[in-house]
C-alpha positions as CSV (number, residue, x, y, z in Angstrom):
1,X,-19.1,6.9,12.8
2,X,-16.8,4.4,10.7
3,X,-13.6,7.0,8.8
4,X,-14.8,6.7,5.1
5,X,-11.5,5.3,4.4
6,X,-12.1,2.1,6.5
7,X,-15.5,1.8,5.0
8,X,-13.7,2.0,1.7
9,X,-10.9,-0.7,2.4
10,X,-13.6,-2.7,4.1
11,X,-16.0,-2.8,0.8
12,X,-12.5,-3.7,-1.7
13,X,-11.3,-6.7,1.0
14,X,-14.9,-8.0,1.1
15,X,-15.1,-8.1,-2.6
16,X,-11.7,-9.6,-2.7
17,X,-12.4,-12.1,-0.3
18,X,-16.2,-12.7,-3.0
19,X,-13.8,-13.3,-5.9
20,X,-11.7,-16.0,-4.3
21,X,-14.9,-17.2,-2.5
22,X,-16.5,-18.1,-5.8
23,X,-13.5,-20.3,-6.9
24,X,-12.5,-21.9,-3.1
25,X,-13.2,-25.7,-2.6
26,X,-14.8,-27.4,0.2
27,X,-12.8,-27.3,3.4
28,X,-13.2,-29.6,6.7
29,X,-16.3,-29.2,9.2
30,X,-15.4,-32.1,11.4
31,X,-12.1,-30.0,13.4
32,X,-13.5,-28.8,16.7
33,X,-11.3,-25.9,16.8
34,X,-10.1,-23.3,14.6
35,X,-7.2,-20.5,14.9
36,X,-6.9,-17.9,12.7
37,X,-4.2,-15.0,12.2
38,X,-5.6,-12.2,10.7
39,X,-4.8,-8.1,9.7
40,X,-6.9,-5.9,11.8
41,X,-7.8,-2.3,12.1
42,X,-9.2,-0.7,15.2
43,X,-11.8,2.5,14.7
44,X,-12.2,3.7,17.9
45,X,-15.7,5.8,17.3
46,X,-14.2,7.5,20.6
47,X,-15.5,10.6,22.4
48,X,-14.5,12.3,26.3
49,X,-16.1,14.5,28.8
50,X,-13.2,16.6,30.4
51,X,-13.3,18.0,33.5
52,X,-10.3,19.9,35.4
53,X,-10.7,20.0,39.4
54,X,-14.3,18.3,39.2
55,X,-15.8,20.9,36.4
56,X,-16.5,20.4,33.1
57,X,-14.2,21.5,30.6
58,X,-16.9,23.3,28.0
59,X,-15.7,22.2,24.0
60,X,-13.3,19.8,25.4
61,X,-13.3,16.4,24.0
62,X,-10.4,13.6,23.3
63,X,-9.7,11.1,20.5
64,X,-8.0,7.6,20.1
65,X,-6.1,6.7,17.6
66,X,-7.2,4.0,14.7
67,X,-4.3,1.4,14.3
68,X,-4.0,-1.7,12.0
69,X,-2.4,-4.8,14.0
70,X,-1.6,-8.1,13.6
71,X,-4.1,-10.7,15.7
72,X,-5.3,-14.2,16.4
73,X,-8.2,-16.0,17.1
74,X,-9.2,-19.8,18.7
75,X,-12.4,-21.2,18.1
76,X,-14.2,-23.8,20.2
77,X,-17.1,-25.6,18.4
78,X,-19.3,-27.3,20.7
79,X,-21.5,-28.2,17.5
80,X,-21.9,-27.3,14.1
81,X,-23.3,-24.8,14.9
82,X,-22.5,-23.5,18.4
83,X,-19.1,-22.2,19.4
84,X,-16.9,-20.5,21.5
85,X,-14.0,-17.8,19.9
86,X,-10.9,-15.9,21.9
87,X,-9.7,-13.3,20.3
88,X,-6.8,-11.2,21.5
89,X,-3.9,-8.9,20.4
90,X,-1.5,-6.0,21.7
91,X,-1.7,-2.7,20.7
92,X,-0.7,1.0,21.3
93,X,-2.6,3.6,20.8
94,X,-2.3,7.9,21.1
95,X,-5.1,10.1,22.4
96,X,-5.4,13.6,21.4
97,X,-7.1,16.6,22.8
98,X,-10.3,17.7,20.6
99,X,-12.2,20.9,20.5
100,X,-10.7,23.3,23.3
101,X,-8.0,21.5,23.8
102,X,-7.0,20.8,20.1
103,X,-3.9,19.5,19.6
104,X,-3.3,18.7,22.8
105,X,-1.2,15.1,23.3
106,X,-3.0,13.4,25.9
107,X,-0.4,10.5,25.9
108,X,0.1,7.0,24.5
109,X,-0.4,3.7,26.0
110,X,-0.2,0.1,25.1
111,X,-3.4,-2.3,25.7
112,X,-4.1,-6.2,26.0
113,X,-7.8,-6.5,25.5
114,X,-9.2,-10.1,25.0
115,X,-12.4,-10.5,23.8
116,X,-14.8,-13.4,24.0
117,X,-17.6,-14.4,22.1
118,X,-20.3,-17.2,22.2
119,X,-21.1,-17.5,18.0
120,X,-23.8,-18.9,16.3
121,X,-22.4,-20.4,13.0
122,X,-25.2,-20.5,10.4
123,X,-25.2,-23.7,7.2
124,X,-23.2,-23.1,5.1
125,X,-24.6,-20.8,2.3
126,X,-23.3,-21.2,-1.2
127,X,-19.7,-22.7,0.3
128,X,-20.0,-19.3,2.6
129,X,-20.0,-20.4,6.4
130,X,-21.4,-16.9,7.7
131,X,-21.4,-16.3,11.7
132,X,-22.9,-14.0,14.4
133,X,-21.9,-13.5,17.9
134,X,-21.4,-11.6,21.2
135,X,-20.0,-11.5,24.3
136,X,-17.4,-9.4,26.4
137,X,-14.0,-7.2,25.7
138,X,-11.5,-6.6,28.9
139,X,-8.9,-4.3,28.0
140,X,-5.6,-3.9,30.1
141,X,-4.1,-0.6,30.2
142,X,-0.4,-0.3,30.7
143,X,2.9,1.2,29.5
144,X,1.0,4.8,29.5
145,X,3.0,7.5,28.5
146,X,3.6,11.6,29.1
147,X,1.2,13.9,27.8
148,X,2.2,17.6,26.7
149,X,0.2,19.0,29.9
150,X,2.0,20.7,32.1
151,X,4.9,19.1,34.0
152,X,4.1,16.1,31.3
153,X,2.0,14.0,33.6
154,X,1.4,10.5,32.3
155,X,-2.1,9.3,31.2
156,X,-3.4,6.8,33.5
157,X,-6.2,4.8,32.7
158,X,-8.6,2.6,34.2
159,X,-8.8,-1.2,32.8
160,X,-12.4,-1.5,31.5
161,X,-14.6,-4.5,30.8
162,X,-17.3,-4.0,27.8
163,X,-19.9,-5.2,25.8
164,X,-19.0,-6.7,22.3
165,X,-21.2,-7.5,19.3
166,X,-19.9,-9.7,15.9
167,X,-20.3,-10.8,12.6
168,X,-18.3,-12.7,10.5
169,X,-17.9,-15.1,7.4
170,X,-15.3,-17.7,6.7
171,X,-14.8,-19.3,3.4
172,X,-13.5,-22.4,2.9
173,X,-10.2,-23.1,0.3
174,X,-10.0,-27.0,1.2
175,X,-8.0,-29.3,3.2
176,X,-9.4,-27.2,6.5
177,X,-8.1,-23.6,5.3
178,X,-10.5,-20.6,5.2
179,X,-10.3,-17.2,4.5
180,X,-12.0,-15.1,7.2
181,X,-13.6,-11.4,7.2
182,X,-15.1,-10.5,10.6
183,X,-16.2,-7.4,12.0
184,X,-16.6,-6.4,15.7
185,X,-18.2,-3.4,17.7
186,X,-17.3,-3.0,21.1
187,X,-18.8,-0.5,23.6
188,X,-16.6,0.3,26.5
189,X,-15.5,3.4,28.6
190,X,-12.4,4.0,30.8
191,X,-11.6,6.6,33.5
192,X,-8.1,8.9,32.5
193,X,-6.4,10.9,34.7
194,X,-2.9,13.0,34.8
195,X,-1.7,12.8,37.8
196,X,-1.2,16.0,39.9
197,X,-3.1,18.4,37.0
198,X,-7.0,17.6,38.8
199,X,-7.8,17.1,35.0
200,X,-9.9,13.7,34.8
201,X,-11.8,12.5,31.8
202,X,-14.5,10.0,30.9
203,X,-13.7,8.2,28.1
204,X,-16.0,6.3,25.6
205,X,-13.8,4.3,23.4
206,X,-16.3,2.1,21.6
207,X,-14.3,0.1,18.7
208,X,-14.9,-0.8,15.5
209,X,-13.0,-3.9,14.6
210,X,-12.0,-4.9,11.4
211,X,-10.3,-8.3,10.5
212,X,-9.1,-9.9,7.4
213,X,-7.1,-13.3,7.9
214,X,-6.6,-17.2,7.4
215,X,-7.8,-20.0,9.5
216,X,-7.4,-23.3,10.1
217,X,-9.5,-26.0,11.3
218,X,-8.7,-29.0,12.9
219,X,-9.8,-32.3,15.3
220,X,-7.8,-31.9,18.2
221,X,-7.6,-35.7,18.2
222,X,-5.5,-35.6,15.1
223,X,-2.5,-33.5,16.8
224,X,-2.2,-35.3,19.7
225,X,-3.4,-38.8,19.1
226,X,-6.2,-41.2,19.6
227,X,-6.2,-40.4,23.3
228,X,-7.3,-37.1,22.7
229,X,-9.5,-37.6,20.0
230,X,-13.0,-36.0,19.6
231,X,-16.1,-36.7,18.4
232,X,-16.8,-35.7,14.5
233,X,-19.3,-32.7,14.6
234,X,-22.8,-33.2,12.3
């Protein structure tokens, strides 16, 4: 489940984001694409199954970290309605041992996990341009670092491709501008090892992703010329 504090930051951003909604101005619908840079936490609702030399470890159980990062976003719009979004980042993360092996540092790593989603942008409602999509998340593994095992064995995991779920809203502030709140679930699991200890774990990882951020939206026939130019989505 989502930490309580999350939830709570969550619930005073959104109301933030309500209060500046109510006063915002309409923004361009024509652009066919849209970045955005945005604050982001990540709530890995995570969980293991631990097992040393093939047998279950009984109690044992591993967590991931929750992080806030910076990332970005770029949106395709085939139509008003229909579009396309990347979304990516870097982050590092820490595991820790749960249960029977409380306390336990499992190791840190770094990961690179692109997501993309086909959306469904609905008419805009009261100004409010709210959004739904899915799609995939790949996540990269890499830079993994020592554990507190014995002989501090590195964690090494698996890269992992999962299943990803999204809702968002952005709300526009004029000349293109919008303020953005979207929220993503991701279920995914990796295979961890340490090498020359027989302990392996399956990991379930399973994201919650938060975001807070600006975007812009533009007609990609305005930056580089006539040449370029697209079609004005109706």
């Amino acid at each position: 489940m989502m930490d309580t504090k999350f939830g709570r930051a969550l619930a005073v951003a959104v109301l933030a984001l309500s209060a500046t909604g109510g006063a915002a101005v309409a923004g361009s619908e024509s652009g066919n694409f849209m970045v955005r840079l945005q604050g982001t936490v990540v709530d890995p609702d995570s969980s293991a199954s631990v097992k040393a030399g093939g047998v279950p470890l009984a109690g044992a159980d591993a967590e991931v970290s929750t992080e806030v990062i910076p990332t970005a976003t770029l949106t395709y719009f085939f139509n008003r309605n229909l579009a396309i979004e990347l979304f990516c980042c870097f982050a590092q993360f820490d595991a820790k041992g749960k249960g029977a092996i409380d306390g336990v540092d499992l190791g840190d790593f770094w990961v690179f996990p692109p997501a993309l989603t086909l959306q469904y942008h609905f008419d805009s409602v009261g100004g409010w341009k709210p959004y739904v999509g899915a799609g995939v998340q790949y996540i990269h593994f890499f830079n993994e670092g020592r554990s507190n095992l014995p002989g501090s064995p590195k964690i090494d995991l698996d890269d992992a491709l999962g299943f990803t779920l999204q809702a968002g809203v952005d709300i526009p502030i004029g000349d293109g501008w919008y303020l953005n709140a979207d929220v993503k679930k991701t279920w995914i699991e990796t295979d961890a090892s340490w090498r020359g200890t027989g302990i392996t774990a399956g990991v379930d990882i399973d994201p919650w992703i938060f975001s807070l951020g600006v975007g812009y939206r533009f007609d990609i026939g305005n930056v580089f010329g006539s040449r370029y130019e697209a079609a004005v989505l109706k």
